[in-house]
C-alpha positions, 0 to 999 in steps of 0.5 A: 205824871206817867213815868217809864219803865226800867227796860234793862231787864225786860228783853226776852231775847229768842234763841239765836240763830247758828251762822255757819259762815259769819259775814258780819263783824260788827253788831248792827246798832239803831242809832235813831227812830223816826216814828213817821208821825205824819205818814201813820197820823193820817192813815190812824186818823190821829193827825189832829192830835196836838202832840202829833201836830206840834212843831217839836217833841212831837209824840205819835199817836196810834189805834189798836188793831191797824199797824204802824210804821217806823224807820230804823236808822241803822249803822248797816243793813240787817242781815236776817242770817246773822242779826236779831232784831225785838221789838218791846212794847212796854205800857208806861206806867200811871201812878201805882199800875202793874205791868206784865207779860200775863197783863199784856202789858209788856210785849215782845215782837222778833222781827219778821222779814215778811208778813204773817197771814192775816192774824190779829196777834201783836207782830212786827215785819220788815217792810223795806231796807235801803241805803240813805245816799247822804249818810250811807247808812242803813235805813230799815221799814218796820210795821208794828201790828198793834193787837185790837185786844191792846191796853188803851195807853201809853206804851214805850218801844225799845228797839233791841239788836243782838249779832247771834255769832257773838251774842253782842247786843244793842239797845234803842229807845224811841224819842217818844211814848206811843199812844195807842187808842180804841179804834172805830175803824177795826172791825175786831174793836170792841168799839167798832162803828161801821158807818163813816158818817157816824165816825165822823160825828162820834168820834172825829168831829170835836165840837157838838150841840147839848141841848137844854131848856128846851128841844129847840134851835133856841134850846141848843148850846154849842160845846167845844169838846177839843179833844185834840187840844194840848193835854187832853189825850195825856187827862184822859189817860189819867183820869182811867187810871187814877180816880177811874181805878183801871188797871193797865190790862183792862184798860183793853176793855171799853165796858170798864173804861166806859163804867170807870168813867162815870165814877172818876169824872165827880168828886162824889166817889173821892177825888175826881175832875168836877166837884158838883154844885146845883144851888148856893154860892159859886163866888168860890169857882166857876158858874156852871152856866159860863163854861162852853166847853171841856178843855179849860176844865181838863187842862185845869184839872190835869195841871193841879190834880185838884177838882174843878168847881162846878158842874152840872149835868151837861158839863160832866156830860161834855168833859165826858164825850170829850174824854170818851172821843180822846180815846176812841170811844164813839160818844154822844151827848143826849138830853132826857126832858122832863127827867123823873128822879128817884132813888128805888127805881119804883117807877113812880114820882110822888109829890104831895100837896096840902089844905092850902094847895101847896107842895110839901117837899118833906115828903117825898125826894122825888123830882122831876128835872126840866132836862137831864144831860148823859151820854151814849157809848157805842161798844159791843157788850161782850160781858153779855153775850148776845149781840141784842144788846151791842151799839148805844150804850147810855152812860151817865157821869152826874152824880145821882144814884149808888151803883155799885156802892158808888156813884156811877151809872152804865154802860146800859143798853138801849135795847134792853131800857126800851125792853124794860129788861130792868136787871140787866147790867148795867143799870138798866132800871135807873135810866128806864126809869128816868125816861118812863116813871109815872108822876103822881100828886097826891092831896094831904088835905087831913081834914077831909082824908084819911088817906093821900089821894091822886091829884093827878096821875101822869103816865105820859110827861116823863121821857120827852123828846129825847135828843141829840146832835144830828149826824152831819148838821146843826140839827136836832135829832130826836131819839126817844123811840131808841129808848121807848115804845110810843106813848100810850101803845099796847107794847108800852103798857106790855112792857110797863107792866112787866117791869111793875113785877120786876121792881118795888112798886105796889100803888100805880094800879091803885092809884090809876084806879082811885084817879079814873074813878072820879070824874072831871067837871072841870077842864084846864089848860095853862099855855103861854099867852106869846112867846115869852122872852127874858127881860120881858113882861111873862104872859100865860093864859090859863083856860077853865072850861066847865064839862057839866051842863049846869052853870058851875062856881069854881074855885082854886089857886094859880101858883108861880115858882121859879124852879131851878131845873132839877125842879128840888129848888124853888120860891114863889113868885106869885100866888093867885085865888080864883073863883069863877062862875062859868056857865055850862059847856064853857070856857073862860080864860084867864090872863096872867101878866108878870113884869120882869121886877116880879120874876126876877131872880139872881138865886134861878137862872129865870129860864124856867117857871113853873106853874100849877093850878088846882081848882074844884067846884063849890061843894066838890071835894074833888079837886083837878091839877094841872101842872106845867113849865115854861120856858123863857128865850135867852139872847144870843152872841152875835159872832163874827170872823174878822182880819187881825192887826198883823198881817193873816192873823185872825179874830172872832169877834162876840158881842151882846146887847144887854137884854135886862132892864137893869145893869148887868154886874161880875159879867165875863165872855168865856171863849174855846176854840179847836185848832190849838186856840188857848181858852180866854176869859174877858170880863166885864166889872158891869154893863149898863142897860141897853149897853153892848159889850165885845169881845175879839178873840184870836184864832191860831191860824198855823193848823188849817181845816175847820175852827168852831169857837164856842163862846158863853156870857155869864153874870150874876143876872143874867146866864144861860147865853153862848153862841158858837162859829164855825169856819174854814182856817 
């Protein structure tokens, strides 16, 4: 997919040197190139890169800003005198990129014979020159300063000789590309991330936790990022340059990069990755809820050039950081609960809700999602010119809103989203939004009304425990103060409403008016009765507590829906009247009981019901709503590492109980692992009540250090099931 350049006319040779007495009749010639890939991969902290750890063809992989060492295999020592020595570095070139000396694309190093003061510009130096005792050949040390301004890509080096007293010249091409990366590690790197700990989880580590459903250890689904794996690094260089549109030269730029990202990962803007796909038939690719991590999807897409089917927001999410690490890019996966969606940024999520307390969803295209996935990018903007907004960078590659006349979205600064400064680039009014809109319902009951009225004015259930993978564990760090000040603080009201001025709301104040104009008489909590666990009987209680000091006739309705978690798709599971009389200063409660053959559902995943209640007293005309969600426990895999058949091979093995009381059918395990374990699918044509399943999948134990398999267990009833182990190989 890349191809190189033709080199034969691009050496710029210096002038040459006068010899005032030649000593040398023969022209030094580079009969090999040792790239030192272990010496430099473990100085780069590029070592687990599969091209650099393979047995053969090995490929060296390199971070901007640092330098780099080869060995010259020479057929006589280098006379500084009487020999020229360039070195050209020169971008291999994907699909229809320019490259250029003005581009910096193509570069020319004259070796120097000692190292220049501390400087930042592109050099190559003479380190040492000996003799091999085995062949009698020459063998020449050379470090080659890689500037931190350098294109993020594959380059070529050519080693060119020229004896000056005859103008002779020779030329050598390195075994193999060069791949430069950002890098973390140079404080001149736009992507500079000054804590080791923090390198460590954003950029070495290769496997992280997405949270979903819910923020908590039962919410967390582990990922296998595997950016080391085989083809990873080469689809992220692709994805850049083809479907991201990044020109060789500004991929130096990790704004660009980071910004090109989320347009290129869909297929919302053209061809791209991962074709998005939130409801209807998947026979025809892959159940979002199956995949656990990225490297079957990249190594798919990077072997047909076609889109992977389908995704979700924490699968564009996960390929994200995976591309992002790949890079050098410092990335983390965030989850947003209860995520306001919509399109004009005006700070508000409507709902309407007729004469027979049912929402009517023609109205409006807002929603609020049970949980929305992106990612945060450590850069430092320099497009902005003020260090404010350096560090976390909120990026988001799910296909949402136009940005630009495309479906992309960021780099944002988390500074200025917590700062509600709204026209700042890039995008800044869209995440604000997701994570401090204001839900209202209104009431359309056109018999009564002239005009919608507040059911209920929410300003505090949107932009819930914002999370992410805590550096160094398996544990939930929550991140919502990096994106907003707390609820209900003078400084969030200060910063609310100077973003009401800046954006094209008119009817919060309005609508807060009408809303805290009439009084309650009526009080409701809905909660769940116990903790609710799939497969089983679903439990809520619903408490109404009468705050006047009469007794009180009241009225409403309890809806039950299952809801996908976008919270767009929906069907009615239940639909219960209430009427009760309660006396003064009291509560009642109110129990509702589900059997599984009830809310089950092969259309919704059934980790998520939400409920709504609308109640008034007899006479009143003034209603009360309450809206929740509730969340239903998934099993979990049962892992275990175990000796294989041959002597030292290795298997983890998964198994699961069938959790449903009916058969599960078209069920599968779905396995990634790090340390260059080829992703497996097992399947299941069908698996009987109470029947446990298992699955044994090998590790490749050649490559020592940490292994974290991920493994997921979709079937056409039962989704939302993984689990993860990690070990020492």
């Amino acid at each position: 997919m890349m191809r190189k350049v033709d080199t034969t006319s691009i050496g710029v040779w210096p002038k040459g040197k006068v010899v005032a007495k030649q000593t040398e009749s023969e022209l030094l010639k580079v009969e090999a190139i040792d790239m030192c890939n272990e010496q430099n991969g473990k100085a780069l902290h590029t070592d687990r890169y599969e091209m650099m750890a393979r047995c053969n063809a090995k490929q060296l992989v390199v971070r901007r800003g640092a330098p780099f060492n080869v060995q010259l295999h020479c057929n006589r020592a280098f006379n500084e005198q009487e020999d020229t020595i360039v070195l050209s570095m020169v971008v291999e070139v994907i699909g229809n990129d320019k490259i250029s000396y003005g581009g910096g694309t193509v570069v020319q190093l004259p070796l120097a014979s000692q190292l220049t003061s501390a400087s930042d510009e592109w050099s190559a130096t003479l380190m040492e020159s000996k003799l091999d005792p085995a062949t009698g050949k020459a063998i020449a040390t050379v470090q080659v300063f890689i500037s931190s301004m350098a294109s993020v890509s594959a380059w070529n080096l050519i080693v060119r000789s020229r004896l000056d007293s005859t103008n002779e010249t020779h030329q050598k091409e390195a075994p193999s590309a060069v791949y430069v990366l950002f890098n973390p590690w140079c404080r001149n790197d736009f992507v500079y991330l000054e804590d080791d700990a923090a390198r460590q989880e954003y950029v070495v580590n290769d496997s992280t936790l997405i949270w979903r459903n819910s923020p908590t250890e039962e919410g967390a689904y582990a990922w296998n990022l595997g950016q080391y794996e085989r083809d990873i690094l080469d689809c992220a260089l692709w994805i850049v340059a083809i479907p991201g549109r990044v020109s060789p030269t500004f991929r130096s730029n990790p704004v660009k990069v980071a910004r090109a990202l989320t347009a290129a990962l869909s297929t919302a803007n053209g061809p791209g990755v991962l074709m998005g796909k939130w409801f209807g038939d998947l026979s025809d690719g892959t159940d979002p809820a199956a995949w656990c991590g990225s490297v079957r999807i990249l190594q798919q897409y990077f072997a047909t050039s076609e889109p992977v089917r389908y995704g979700l927001c924490w699968v564009y999410a996960g390929i994200c950081a995976t591309v992002c690490r790949a890079l050098g890019i410092p990335c983390r996966v965030v989850t947003n609960f209860e995520s306001a969606h919509e399109g004009e940024s005006s700070l508000t999520v409507d709902f309407f809700v007729d004469c027979e307390n049912q929402t009517v969803p023609v109205f409006t295209d807002d929603s609020v999602w049970s949980y929305h996935v992106w990612n945060e990018v450590w850069l430092k903007r320099i497009d902005l010119n003020n260090p404010k907004y350096d560090g976390w960078q909120a990026i988001d590659a799910t296909p949402q809103e136009l940005s630009d006349v495309m479906f992309k979205l960021g780099p944002a600064p988390l500074s200025a989203i917590k700062d509600g400064e709204v026209l700042l680039l890039y995008d800044v009014d869209l995440i604000y939004s997701e994570v401090n809109a204001n839900k209202i319902y209104w009431s359309i009951d056109n018999e009564h009304q002239t005009a919608p009225m507040p059911l209920l004015v929410d300003t505090k259930s949107i932009g819930k425990n914002i999370s992410t993978k805590a550096i160094g564990s398996n544990t939930r760090e929550d991140i919502t103060h990096q994106y907003k000040y707390e609820e209900g603080s003078a400084r969030e009201r200060e910063v609310m409403q100077a973003v009401l001025k800046q954006t094209s709301q008119r009817f919060v104040s309005s609508a807060m008016e009408a809303y805290q104009a009439a009084s309650d008489a009526i009080e409701l909590e809905l909660k769940p009765f116990s903790k609710n666990i799939l497969g089983q009987p679903f439990r809520l209680q619903l408490l109404m507590k009468n705050v006047t000091d009469m007794p009180q006739e009241i009225s409403g309705t309890l809806i039950l829906q299952h809801s996908d978690y976008t919270g767009k798709l929906t069907k009615l599971i239940r639909n219960i009247r209430l009427n009760q009389i309660v006396g003064p200063n009291l509560e009642i409660p109110w129990m509702v009981e589900l059997s599984y053959d009830q809310y089950r559902s092969i259309e919704f995943d059934q980790c998520c019901i939400r409920a709504y209640c609308i109640a008034e007293l007899k006479g009143c005309r003034k209603k009360t709503f309450l809206e929740e969600k509730f969340s239903m426990e998934s099993p979990r895999i049962e892992m275990r590492r175990i000796s294989g058949s041959k002597p030292g091979s290795i298997l983890v093995t998964s198994e699961l109980k069938n959790p449903l009381p009916v058969p599960l059918t078209d069920a599968s395990f779905l396995f990634e692992g790090s340390r260059y374990s080829e992703t497996l699918e097992i399947r299941f044509p069908s698996v009987a009540v109470n029947e446990t399943v298992k699955a044994a999948y090998p590790i490749n134990h050649l490559h020592k250090g940490n292994a974290v398999i991920t493994v997921s267990f979709v079937a056409k009833e039962l989704k939302n099931v993984s689990g993860h182990l990690s070990f020492d190989v």
